[in-house]
C-alpha positions in Angstrom: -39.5 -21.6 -47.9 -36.0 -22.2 -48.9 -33.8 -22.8 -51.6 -30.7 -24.4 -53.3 -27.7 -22.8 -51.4 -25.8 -22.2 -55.0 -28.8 -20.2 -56.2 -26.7 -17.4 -53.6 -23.1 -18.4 -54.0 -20.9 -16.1 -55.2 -23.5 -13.3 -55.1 -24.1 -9.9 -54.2 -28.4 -9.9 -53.2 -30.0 -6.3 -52.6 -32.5 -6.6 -50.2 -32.7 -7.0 -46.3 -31.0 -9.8 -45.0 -33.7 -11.2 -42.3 -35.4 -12.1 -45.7 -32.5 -13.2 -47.7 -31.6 -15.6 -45.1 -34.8 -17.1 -44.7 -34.8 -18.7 -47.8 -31.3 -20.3 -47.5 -30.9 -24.0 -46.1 -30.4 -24.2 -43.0 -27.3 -25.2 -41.2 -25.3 -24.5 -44.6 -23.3 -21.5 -43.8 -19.6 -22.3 -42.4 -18.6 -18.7 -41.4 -20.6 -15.6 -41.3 -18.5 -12.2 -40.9 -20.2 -8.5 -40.8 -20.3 -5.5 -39.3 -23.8 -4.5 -38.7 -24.7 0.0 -38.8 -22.7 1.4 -35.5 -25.9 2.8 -33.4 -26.4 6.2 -34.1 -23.3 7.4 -35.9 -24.5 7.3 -39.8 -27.4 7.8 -42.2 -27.6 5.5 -44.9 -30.6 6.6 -46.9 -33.4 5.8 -47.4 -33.2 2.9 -49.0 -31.8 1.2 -46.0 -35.3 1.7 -44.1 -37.3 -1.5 -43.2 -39.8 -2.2 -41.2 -39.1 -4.0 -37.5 -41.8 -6.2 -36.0 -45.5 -5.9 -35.4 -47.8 -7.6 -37.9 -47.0 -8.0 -41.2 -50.6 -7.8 -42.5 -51.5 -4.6 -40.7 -51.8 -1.5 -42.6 -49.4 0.8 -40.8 -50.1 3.7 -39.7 -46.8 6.0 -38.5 -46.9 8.2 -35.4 -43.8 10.8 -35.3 -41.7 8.7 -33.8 -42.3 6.0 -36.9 -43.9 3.5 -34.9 -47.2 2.0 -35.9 -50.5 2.6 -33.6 -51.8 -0.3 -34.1 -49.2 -3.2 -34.2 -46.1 -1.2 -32.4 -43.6 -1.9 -35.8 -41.2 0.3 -36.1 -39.7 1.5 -39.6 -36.9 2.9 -39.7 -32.8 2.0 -40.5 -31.2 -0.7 -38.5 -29.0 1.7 -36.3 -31.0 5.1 -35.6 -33.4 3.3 -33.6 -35.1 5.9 -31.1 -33.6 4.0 -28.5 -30.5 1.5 -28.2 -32.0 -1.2 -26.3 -34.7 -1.9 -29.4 -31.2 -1.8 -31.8 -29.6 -4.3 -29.5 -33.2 -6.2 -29.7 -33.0 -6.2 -34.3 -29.3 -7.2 -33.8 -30.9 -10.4 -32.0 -33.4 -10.8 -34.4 -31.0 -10.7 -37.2 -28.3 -13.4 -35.2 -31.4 -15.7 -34.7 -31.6 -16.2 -38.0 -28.3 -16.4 -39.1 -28.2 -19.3 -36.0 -30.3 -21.1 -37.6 -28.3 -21.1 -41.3 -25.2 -21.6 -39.4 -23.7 -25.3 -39.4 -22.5 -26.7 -35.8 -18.8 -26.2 -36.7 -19.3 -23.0 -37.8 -18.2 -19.7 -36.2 -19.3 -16.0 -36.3 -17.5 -12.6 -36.2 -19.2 -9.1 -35.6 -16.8 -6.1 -35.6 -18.6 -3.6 -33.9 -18.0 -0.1 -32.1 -19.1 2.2 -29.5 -20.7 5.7 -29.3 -21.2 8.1 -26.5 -24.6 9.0 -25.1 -25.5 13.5 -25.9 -23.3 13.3 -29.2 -25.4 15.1 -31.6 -23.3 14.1 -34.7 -22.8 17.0 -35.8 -26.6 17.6 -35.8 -27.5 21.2 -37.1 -24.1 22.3 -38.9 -25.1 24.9 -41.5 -23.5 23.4 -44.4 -25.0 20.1 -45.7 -23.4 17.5 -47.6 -24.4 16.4 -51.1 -25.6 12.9 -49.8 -27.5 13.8 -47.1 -25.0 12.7 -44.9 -22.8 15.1 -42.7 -19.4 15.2 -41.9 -18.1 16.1 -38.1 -14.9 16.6 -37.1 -14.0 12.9 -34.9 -14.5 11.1 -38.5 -18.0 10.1 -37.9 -21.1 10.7 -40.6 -24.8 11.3 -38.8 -27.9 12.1 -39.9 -28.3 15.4 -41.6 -32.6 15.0 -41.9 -33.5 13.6 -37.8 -31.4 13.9 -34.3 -29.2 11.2 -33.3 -30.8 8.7 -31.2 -28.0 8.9 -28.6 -28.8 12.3 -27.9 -31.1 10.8 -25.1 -30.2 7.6 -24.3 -31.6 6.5 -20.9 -30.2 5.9 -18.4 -27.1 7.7 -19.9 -26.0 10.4 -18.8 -24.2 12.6 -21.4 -21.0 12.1 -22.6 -21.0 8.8 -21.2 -19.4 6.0 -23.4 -22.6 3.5 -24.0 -20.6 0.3 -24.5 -23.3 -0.8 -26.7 -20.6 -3.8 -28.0 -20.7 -5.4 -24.5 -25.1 -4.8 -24.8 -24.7 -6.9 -27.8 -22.4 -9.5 -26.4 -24.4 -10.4 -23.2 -27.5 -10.2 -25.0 -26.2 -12.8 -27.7 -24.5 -14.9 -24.6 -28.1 -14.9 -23.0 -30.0 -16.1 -26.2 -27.6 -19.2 -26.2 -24.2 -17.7 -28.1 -20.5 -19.2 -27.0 -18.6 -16.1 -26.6 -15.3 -17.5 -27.8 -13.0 -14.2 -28.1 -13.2 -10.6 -27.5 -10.6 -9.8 -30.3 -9.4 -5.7 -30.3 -9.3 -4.2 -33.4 -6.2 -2.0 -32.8 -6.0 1.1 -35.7 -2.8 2.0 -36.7 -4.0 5.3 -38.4 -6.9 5.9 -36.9 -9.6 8.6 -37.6 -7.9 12.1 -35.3 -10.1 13.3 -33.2 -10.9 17.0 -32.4 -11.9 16.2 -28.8 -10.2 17.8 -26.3 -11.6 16.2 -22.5 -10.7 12.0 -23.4 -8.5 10.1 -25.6 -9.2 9.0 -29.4 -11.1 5.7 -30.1 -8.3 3.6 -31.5 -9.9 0.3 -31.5 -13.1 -1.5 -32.2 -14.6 -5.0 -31.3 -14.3 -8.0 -33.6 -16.7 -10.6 -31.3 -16.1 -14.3 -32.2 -19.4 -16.6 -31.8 -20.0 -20.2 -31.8 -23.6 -22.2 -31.4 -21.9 -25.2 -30.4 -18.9 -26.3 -28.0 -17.4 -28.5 -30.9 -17.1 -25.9 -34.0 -14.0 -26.1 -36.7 -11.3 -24.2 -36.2 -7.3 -24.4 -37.4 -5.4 -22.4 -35.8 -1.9 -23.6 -37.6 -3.2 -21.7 -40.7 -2.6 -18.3 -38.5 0.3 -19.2 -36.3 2.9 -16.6 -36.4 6.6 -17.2 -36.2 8.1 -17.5 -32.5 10.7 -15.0 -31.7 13.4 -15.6 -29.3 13.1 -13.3 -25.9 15.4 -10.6 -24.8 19.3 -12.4 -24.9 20.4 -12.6 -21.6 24.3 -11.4 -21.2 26.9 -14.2 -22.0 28.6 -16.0 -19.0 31.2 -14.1 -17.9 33.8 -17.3 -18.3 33.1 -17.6 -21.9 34.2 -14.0 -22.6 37.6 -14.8 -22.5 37.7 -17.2 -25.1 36.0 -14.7 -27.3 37.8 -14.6 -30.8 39.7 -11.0 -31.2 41.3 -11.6 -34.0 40.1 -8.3 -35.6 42.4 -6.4 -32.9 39.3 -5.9 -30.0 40.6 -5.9 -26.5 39.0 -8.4 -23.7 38.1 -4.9 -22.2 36.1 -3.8 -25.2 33.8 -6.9 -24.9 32.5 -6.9 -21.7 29.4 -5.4 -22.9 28.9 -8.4 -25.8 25.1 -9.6 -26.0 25.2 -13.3 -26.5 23.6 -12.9 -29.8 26.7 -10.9 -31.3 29.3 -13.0 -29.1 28.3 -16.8 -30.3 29.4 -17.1 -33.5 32.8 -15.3 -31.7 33.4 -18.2 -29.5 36.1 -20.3 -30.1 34.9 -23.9 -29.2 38.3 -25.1 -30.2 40.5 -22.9 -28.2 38.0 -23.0 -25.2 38.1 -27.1 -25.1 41.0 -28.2 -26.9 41.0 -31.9 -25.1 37.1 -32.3 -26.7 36.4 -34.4 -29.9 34.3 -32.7 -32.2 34.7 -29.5 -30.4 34.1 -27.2 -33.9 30.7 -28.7 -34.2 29.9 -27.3 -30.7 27.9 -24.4 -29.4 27.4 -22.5 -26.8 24.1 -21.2 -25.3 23.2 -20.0 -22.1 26.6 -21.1 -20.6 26.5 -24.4 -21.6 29.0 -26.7 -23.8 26.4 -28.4 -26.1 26.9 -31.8 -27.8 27.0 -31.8 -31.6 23.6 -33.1 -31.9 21.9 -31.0 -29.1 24.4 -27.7 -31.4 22.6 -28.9 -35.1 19.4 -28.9 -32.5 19.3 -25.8 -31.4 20.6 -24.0 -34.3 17.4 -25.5 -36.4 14.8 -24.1 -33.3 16.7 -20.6 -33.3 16.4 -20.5 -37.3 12.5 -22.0 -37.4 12.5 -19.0 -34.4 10.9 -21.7 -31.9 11.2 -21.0 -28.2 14.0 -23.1 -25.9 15.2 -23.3 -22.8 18.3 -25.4 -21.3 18.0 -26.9 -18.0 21.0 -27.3 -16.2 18.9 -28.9 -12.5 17.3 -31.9 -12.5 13.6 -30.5 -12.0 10.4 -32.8 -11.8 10.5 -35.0 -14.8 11.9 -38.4 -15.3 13.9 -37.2 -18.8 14.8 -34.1 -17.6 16.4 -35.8 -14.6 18.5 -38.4 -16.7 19.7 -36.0 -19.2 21.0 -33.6 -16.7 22.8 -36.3 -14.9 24.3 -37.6 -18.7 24.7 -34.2 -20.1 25.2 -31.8 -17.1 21.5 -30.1 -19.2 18.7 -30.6 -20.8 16.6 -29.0 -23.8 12.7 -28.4 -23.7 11.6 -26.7 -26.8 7.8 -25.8 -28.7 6.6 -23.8 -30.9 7.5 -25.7 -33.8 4.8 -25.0 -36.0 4.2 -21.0 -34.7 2.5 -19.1 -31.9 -0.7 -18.5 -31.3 -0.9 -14.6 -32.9 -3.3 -14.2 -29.9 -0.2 -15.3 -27.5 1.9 -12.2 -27.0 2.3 -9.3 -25.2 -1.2 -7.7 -26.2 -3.0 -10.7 -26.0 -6.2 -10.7 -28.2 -5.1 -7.8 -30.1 -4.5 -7.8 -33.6 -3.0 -4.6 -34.6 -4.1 -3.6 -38.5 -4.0 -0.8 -40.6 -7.2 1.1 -41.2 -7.2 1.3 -44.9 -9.0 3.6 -46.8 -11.6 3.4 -49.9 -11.9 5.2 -52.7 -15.4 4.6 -53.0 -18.5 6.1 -51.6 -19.1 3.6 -48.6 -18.4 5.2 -45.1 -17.6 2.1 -42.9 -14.8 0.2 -44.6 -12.9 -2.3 -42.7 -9.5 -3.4 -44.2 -9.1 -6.7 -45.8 -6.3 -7.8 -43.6 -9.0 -7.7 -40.5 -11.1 -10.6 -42.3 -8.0 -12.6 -43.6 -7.5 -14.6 -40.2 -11.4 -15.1 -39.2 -11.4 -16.4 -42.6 -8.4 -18.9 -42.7 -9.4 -20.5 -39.0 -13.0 -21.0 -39.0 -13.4 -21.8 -42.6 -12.7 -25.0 -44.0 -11.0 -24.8 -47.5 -13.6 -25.3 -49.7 -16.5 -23.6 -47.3 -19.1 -21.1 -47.5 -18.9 -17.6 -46.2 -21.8 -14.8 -45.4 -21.5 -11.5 -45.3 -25.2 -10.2 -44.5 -24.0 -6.8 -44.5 -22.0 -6.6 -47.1 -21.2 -3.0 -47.7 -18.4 -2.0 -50.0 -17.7 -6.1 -50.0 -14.3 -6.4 -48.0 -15.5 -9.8 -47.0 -16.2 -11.7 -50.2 -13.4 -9.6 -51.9 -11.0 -11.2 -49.1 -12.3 -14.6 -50.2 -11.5 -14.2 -53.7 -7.8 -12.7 -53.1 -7.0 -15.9 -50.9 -8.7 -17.9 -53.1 -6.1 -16.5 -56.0 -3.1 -16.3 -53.3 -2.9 -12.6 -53.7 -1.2 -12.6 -50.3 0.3 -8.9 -51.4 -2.9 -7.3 -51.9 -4.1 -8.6 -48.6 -1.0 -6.9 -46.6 -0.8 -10.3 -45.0 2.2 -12.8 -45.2 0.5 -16.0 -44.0 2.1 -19.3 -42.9 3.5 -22.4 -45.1 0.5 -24.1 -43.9 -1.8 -21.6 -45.4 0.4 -21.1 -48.6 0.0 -24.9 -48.9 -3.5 -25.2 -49.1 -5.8 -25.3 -52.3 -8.3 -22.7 -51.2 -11.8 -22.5 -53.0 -13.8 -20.0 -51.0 -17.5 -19.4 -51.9 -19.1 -16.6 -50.5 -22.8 -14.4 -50.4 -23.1 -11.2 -49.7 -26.3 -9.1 -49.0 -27.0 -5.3 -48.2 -30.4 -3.5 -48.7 -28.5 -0.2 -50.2 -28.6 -0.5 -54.0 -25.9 1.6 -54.1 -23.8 0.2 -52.1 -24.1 -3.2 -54.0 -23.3 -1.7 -57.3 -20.1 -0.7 -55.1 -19.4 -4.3 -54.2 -20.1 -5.9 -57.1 -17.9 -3.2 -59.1 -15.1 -3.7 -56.4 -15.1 -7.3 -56.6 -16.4 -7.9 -60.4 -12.5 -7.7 -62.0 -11.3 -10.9 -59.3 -14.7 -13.2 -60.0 -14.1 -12.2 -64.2 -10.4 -13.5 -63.7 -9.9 -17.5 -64.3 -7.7 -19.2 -61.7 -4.8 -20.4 -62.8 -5.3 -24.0 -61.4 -8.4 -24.4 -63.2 -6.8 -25.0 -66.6 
């Protein structure tokens, strides 16, 4: 049975999400973002123990390995599941459900990681930690009470990486996801490693899901300023009529990159016989007309990408302005690039920041900042159904307040010029970690916007 959506707006609900989401409408959810319990790397407690499957009106009874004789549940925490295939299995549970609360234009992110198959976790160490968790020396937290599941993982064999975030993806794909991205979460400090045979894990997954082939997304809220490409060298011509007022020899500037040299060329001097000379530039070579000079100088300073054409080429403009001009402009990237469109494509590079509190799987706010500005409309709704120390709703808020700064994120005139009112739900089954996220997040929600007086 389910409920008025604002009954969970702007919440923090402690219990398990499969049965938090059942009772909210469905298709009323623009943008869900998480990041479900990595398999095998951490104990949460056990308050994070559920129960998975079987029937629910059968009184359990547990065999060692926590599953139930006589219905085949399993209890146990979402991500220390004896075996990864049945955590791949709840992590398509859990995405059928948010499927259905999900609107057709809406979108879905899951950062995710990857483990290696014989990693015991630090399984066994002596000294135990306060929390029942223990610390090993490659940054990760396992069990300190069972052995890892990866320990055994068929058909592994150990030390093998388990790319359990490609599992997930096919097995989404095949239950009727559109796989739209394969983003790479690329660490700038991340966790060092004490292993000595492979490199350090520096990145992690952030998977972007769609449910249908017509979804929202605005990608001139994230566009990124173009910048110009390496300067080619100036024609060799021009240098001569480079200003050396300032005592320079020609010899001394034969080395000039075209970006120091323009503003030493002396239009004037170089075409004394041409009106309007002074209000010329020139760029790649070429004399340019007053209004192709203003032109250019604009794309350069919005830091859009050019090129001057000095053949004729395939197009019918292209050919009449080289024959009127002796050139012709082609310019884009007016409004930005696509931050996916460069060099590392599909990688957005962002700081792992660290928490102060006692949550051990914190992503940094920056990492939910574009997710958020594409695929949500203005005024939409965001779920976080594992909400953890509450990076995502805390993002919402800060954008909502245009607390760019605290975000580490300098976002676009389009973005500063929009009147965002984020709402947001958050759920984890920790009670502790919700007192985290609702501390964490309580001194933005007490806070009055200014625009609402």
């Amino acid at each position: 049975m389910t409920i008025s959506l604002n009954n969970f707006l702007n919440r923090i609900i402690c219990e398990d999400c499969r049965l938090v989401m059942q009772k909210i409408p469905s298709e009323s959810i623009d943008l869900v973002m998480y990041s479900p319990p990595y398999y095998g790397l951490r104990d949460y407690g056990k308050y994070s123990e559920t129960i998975w499957g079987g029937n629910r009106i059968c009184d359990h009874e547990w065999d060692k390995n926590n599953f139930c004789i006589n219905c085949s549940a399993w209890k146990g925490q979402l991500g220390l599941e004896p075996s990864w295939r049945l955590y791949i299995q709840h992590l398509v549970e859990i995405n059928r459900e948010i499927k259905r609360i999900l609107k057709r234009s809406g979108s879905m992110y899951i950062v995710i990681g990857d483990t290696y198959a014989g990693s015991m976790q630090g399984y066994g160490a002596r000294k135990k930690s306060d929390t029942g968790i223990q610390f090993v020396g490659d940054g990760y937290y396992a069990s300190s009470v069972m052995k890892p599941p990866q320990m055994k993982a068929e058909p592994y064999r150990s030390k093998c990486l388990m790319m359990i975030p490609y599992h997930l993806a096919f097995a989404l794909i095949e239950d009727g996801w559109i796989l739209r991205n394969d983003i790479i979460w690329l660490k700038l400090t991340p966790i060092p490693s004490s292993v000595k045979d492979r490199l350090t894990q520096t990145y992690e997954h952030v998977f972007h899901f769609v449910k249908s082939r017509k979804y929202y997304y605005n990608l001139d809220v994230i566009r990124e300023p173009c910048k110009l490409r390496a300067n080619p060298s100036l024609n060799p011509h021009v240098r001569k009529y480079l200003s050396t007022d300032d005592g320079e020899s020609l010899k001394e500037l034969k080395n000039v990159t075209k970006s120091n040299a323009q503003s030493r060329i002396d239009t004037k001097k170089l075409f004394p016989d041409e009106e309007n000379s002074g209000d010329m530039i020139i760029r790649r070579g070429v004399l340019l007309t007053p209004e192709d000079s203003k032109l250019v100088l604009e794309l350069e300073r919005l830091g859009a990408y050019y090129r001057i054409h000095k053949k004729e080429g395939k197009g019918q403009i292209r050919k009449r302005e080289v024959n009127e001009k002796g050139y012709s402009i082609h310019y884009w990237g007016l409004k930005g690039k696509n931050p996916g469109d460069i060099v590392n494509t599909n990688i957005w590079t962002v700081p792992s920041k660290p928490y102060k509190g006692a949550h051990f799987a914190v992503y940094p706010t920056t990492l939910c900042v574009r997710p958020i500005l594409s695929s949500c409309p203005p005024d939409g709704v965001v779920l976080d159904p594992f909400i953890g120390s509450g990076t995502t709703a805390l993002t919402c808020e800060l954008i909502n307040r245009r607390m760019w700064r605290l975000l580490s994120y300098e976002p676009n005139s389009t973005a500063k010029s929009i009147d965002w009112r984020l709402k947001w739900i958050g759920i984890d089954i920790n009670p502790e970690y919700v007192r985290l996220a609702r501390e964490r997040i309580g001194e933005y929600t007490a806070q009055t916007r200014l625009s609402n007086f």
